[in-house]
Steps between C-alpha positions, in 0.01 A plus 500: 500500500391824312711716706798261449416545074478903549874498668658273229307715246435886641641638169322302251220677336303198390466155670334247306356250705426142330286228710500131390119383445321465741609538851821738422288735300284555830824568690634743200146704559547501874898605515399806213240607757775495747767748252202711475615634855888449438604522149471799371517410119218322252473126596287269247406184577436183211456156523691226388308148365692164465474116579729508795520101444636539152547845403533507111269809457541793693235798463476852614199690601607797240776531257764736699845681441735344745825661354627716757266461790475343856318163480400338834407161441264344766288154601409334793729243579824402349500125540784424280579792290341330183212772458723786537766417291264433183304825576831664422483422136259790380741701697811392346366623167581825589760704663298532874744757715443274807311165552420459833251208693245508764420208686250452797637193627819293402649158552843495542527196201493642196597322212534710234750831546256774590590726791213712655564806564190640786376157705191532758580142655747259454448158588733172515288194394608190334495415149168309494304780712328828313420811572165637425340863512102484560337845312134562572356786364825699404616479863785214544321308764760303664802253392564151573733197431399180334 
């Protein structure tokens, strides 16, 4: 996946990388130590906090200029597009050059309009099933559908 975000982006000078609290933030960490070997300009990684139930307040690890740069927006699983859509909001704010989203694994029901653009695994399920991403010690330990 980090060699799929250096093509799309070989020419940017910056990529600022944005994990969603709490497993996405571990993925953010491990795909900047993969650019380190790839990307050949600064990458910075920060975290992302909300209630992904009921998103109202949305808060970033540091207070950042977005206007003009890269933005790679990543989380574990994208069960129905909820998450990532409201974690777009600090973004909107400013004028980002490119938005782009990270995913580990995706369902193929979203239901809110949020296309993703670098997917590890894809999975059909049904509606009632979820996916879930196990992190143990910073290391995603497995996945697995409920």
């Amino acid at each position: 996946m980090a060699l799929e975000v250096t093509e799309q982006n070989y020419t940017e000078p910056e990529l600022i990388l944005i994990g969603i609290k709490e497993n996405g933030v571990v993925i953010a960490q491990k795909i900047a130590a993969y650019l380190k070997d790839s990307f050949k300009g600064k990458v910075e990684v920060i975290e992302l906090e909300l209630d992904k139930k009921y998103p109202t307040t949305i808060t970033l690890g540091k207070k950042m200029d977005f206007n003009d740069k890269v933005v790679l927006l990543i989380d574990d699983v994208v069960n129905g597009g909820k998450t990532l859509l409201y974690a777009l909001k600090p973004l909107l704010e400013q004028h980002p050059k490119k938005i782009q989203t990270l995913i580990l694994v995706a369902r193929t029901h979203k239901t809110f309009p949020i296309a993703v653009d670098y997917v590890g695994l894809s999975f059909s399920t049904t509606l009632n099933e979820h996916i879930f991403v196990e992190v143990k010690n910073n290391e995603v330990a497995g996945a697995y559908i409920e």
